[in-house]
Backbone bond lengths (Angstrom), bond angles and torsions (degrees), N, CA, C in turn:
res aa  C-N    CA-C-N  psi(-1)  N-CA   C-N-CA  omega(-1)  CA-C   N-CA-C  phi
1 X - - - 1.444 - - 1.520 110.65 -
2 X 1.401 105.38 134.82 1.566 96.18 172.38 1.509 98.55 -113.68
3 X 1.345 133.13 146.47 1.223 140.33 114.74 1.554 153.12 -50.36
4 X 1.305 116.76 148.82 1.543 98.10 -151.96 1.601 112.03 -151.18
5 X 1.575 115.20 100.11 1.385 95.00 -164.57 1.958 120.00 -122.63
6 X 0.893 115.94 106.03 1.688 110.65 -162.08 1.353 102.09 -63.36
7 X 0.959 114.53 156.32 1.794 119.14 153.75 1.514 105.81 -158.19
8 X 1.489 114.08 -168.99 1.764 109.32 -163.68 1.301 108.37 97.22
9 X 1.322 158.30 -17.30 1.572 152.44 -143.05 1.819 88.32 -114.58
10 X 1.502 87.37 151.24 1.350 105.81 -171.80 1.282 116.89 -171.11
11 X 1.271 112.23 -166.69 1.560 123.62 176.41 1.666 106.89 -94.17
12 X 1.248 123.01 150.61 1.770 105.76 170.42 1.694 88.84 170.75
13 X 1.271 99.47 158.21 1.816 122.17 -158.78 1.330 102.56 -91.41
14 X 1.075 117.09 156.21 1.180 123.93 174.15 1.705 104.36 -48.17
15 X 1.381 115.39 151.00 1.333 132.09 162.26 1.434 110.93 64.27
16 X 1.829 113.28 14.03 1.086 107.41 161.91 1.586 118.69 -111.67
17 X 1.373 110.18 -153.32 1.842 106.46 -176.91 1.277 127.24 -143.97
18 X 1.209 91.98 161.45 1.698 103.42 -170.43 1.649 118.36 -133.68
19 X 1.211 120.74 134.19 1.543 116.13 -179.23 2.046 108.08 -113.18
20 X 1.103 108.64 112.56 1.672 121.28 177.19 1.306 87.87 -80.33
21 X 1.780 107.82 139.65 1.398 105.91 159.29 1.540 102.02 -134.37
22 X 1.537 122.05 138.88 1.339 137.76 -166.94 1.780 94.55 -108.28
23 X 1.279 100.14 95.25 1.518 109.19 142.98 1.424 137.25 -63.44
24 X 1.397 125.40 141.91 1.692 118.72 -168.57 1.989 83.46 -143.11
25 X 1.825 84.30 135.08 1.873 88.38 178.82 1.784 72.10 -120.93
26 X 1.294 110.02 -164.36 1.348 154.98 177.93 1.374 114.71 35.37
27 X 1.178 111.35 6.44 1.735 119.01 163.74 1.712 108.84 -142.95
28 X 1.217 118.88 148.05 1.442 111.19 168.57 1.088 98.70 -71.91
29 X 1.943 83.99 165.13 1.673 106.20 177.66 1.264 118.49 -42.25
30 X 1.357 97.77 -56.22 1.901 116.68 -155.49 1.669 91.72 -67.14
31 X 1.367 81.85 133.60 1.791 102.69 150.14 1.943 90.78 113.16
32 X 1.680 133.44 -32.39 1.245 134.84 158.72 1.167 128.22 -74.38
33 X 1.788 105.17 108.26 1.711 98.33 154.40 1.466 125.72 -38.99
34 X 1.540 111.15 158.36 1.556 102.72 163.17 2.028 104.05 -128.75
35 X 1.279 100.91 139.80 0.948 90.72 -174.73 1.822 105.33 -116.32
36 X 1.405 146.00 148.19 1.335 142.99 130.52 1.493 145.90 -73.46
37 X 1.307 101.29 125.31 1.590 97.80 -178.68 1.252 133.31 -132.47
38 X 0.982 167.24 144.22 1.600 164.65 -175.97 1.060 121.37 -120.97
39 X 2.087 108.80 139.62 1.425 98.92 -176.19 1.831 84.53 -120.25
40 X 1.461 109.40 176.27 1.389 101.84 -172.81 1.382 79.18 -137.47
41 X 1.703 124.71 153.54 1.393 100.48 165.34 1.195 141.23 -78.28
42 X 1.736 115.87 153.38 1.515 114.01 -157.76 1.312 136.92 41.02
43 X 1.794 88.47 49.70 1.597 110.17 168.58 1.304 94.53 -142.49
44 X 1.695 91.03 168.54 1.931 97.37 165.10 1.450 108.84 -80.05
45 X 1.756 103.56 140.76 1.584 117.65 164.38 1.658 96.18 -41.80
46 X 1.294 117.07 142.33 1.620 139.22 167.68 1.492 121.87 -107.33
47 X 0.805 116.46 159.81 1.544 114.81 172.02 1.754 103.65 -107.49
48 X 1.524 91.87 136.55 1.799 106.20 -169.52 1.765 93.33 -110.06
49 X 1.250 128.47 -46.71 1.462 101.49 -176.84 1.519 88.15 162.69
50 X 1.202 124.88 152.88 1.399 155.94 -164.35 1.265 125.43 -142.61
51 X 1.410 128.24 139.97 1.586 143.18 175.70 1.688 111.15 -112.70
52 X 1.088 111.34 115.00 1.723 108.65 177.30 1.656 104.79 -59.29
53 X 1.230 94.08 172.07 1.639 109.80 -177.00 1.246 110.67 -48.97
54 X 1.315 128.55 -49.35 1.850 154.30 -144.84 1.658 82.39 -98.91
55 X 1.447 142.10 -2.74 1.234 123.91 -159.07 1.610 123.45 29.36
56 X 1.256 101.73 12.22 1.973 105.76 169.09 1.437 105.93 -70.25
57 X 1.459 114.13 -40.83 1.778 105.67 -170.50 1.601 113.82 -111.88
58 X 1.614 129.40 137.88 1.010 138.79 165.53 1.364 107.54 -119.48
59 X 1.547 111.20 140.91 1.738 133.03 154.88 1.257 90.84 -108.07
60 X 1.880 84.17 167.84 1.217 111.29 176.71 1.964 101.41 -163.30
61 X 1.167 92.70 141.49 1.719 90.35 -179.61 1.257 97.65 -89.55
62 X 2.005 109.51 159.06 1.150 128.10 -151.89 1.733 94.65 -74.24
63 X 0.885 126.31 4.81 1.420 145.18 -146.00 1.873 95.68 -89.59
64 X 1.311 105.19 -73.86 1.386 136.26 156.25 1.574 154.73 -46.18
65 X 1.702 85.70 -50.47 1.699 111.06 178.98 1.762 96.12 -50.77
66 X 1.763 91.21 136.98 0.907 89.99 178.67 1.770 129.62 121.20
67 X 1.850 87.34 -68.81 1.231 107.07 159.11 1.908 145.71 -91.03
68 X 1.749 79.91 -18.05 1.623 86.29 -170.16 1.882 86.38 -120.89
69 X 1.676 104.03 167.37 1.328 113.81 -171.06 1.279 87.54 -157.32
70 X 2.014 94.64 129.36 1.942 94.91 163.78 1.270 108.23 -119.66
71 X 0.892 104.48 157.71 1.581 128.12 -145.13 1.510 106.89 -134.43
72 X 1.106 134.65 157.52 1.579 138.80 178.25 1.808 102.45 -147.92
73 X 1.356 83.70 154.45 1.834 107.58 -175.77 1.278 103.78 -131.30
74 X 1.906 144.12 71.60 1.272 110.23 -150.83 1.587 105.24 -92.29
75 X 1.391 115.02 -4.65 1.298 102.17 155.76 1.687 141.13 -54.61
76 X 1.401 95.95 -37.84 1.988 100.74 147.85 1.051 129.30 -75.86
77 X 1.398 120.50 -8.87 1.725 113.89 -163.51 1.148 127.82 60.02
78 X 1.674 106.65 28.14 1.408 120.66 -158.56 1.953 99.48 -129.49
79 X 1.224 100.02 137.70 1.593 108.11 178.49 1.536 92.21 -122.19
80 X 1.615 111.28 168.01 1.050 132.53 175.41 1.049 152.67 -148.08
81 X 1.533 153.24 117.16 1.105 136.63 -169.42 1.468 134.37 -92.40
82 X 1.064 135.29 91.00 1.347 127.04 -177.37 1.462 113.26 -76.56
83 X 1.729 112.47 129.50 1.257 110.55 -178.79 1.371 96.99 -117.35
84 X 1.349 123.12 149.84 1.620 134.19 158.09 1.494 119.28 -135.24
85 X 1.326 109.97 173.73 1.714 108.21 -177.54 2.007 108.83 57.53
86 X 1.454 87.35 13.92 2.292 83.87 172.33 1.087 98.60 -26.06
87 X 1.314 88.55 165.66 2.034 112.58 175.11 1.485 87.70 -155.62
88 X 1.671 113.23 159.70 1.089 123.39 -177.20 1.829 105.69 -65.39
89 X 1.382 118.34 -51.77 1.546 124.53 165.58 1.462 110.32 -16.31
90 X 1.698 115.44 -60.97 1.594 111.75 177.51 1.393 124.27 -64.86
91 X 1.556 118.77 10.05 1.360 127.31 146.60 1.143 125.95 -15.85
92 X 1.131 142.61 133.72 1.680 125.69 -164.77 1.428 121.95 164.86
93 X 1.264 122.30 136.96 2.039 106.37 139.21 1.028 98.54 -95.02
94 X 1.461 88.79 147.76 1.908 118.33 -164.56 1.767 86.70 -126.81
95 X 1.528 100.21 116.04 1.537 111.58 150.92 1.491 119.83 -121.82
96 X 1.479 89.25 158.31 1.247 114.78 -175.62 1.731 119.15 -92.42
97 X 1.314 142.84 108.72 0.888 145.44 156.61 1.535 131.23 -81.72
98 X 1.414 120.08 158.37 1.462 113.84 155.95 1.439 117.68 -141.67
99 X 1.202 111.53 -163.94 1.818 111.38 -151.15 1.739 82.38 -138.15
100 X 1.369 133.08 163.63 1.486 144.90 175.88 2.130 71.85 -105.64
101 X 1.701 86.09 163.18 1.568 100.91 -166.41 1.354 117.19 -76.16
102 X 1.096 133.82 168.47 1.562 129.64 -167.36 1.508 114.41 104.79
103 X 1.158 110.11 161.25 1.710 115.16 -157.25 1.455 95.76 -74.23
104 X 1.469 114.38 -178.21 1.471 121.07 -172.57 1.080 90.96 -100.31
105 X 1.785 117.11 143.79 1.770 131.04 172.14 1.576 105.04 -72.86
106 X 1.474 119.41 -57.02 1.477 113.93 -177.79 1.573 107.99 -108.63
107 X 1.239 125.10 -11.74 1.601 125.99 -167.39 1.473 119.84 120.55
108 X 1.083 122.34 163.69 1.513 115.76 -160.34 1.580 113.49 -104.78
109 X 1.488 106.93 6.87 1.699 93.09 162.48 1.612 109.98 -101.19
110 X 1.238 126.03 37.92 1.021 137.74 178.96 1.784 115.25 -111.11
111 X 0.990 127.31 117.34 1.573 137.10 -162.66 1.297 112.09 -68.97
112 X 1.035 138.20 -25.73 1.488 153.21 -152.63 1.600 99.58 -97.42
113 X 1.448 104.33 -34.54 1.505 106.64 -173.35 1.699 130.04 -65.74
114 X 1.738 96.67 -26.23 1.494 123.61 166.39 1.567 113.07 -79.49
115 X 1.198 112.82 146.66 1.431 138.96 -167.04 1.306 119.65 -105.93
116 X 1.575 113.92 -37.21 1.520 138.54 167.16 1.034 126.95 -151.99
117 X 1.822 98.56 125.31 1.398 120.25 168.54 1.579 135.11 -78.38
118 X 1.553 119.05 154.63 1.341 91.04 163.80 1.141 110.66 -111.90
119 X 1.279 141.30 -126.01 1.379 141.77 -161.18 1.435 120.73 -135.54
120 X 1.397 99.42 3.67 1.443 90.14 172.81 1.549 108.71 111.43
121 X 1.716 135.47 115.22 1.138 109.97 122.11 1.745 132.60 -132.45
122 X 1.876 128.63 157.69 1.167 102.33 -132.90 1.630 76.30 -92.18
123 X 1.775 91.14 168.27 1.491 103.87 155.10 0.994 123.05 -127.28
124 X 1.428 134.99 163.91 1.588 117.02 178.11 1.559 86.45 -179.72
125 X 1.926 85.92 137.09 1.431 122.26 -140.11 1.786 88.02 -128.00
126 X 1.322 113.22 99.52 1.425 116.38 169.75 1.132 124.09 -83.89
127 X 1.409 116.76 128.71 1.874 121.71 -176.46 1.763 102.54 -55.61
């Protein structure tokens, strides 16, 4: 079992920043993708951007690129997202997922591919 806990989410103005950090207890880091996603309300959850297992490969949706960067600590078991340049649009809860190790079956902005969620934390980006 892994566990999975975000924190970092907040209030903050347009064109400023915020860093999410995804904690993992009961399995080491190594060997889990991590993936990000956001739901906004009364929309579909999205995919925000992903790190392969090996931390060699990152996505990012066209949404983002650019602006957000994930990052890993594997001495915490902690990955991360740094966002800058917010916009009210990146409004959201932002969770954190991960994948058990091994390559992706269809690709990693795909939901099904992660194994564990965490719970959410919100952000919200005032004009």
């Amino acid at each position: 079992q892994v566990q999975l806990v975000e924190s970092g989410g907040g209030l903050v103005q347009a064109e400023g920043s915020l860093r999410l950090s995804c904690a993992a207890s009961g399995r080491t880091f190594s060997g889990y993708a991590r993936g990000w996603f956001r739901q906004a309300p009364g929309k579909e959850r999205e995919f925000v951007g992903a790190m392969s297992w090996s931390g060699g490969n990152t996505y990012y949706a066209d949404s983002v690129r650019g602006r957000f960067t994930i990052s890993r600590d594997s001495a915490k078991n902690t990955v991360y997202l740094q966002m800058i340049s917010l916009k009210p649009e990146d409004t959201a809860v932002y969770y954190c997922a991960a994948k058990a190790g091994g390559y992706y079956s269809k690709g990693p902005n795909f939901e099904d591919e992660y194994n564990y969620w965490g719970q959410g934390t919100q952000v919200t980006v005032s004009s």
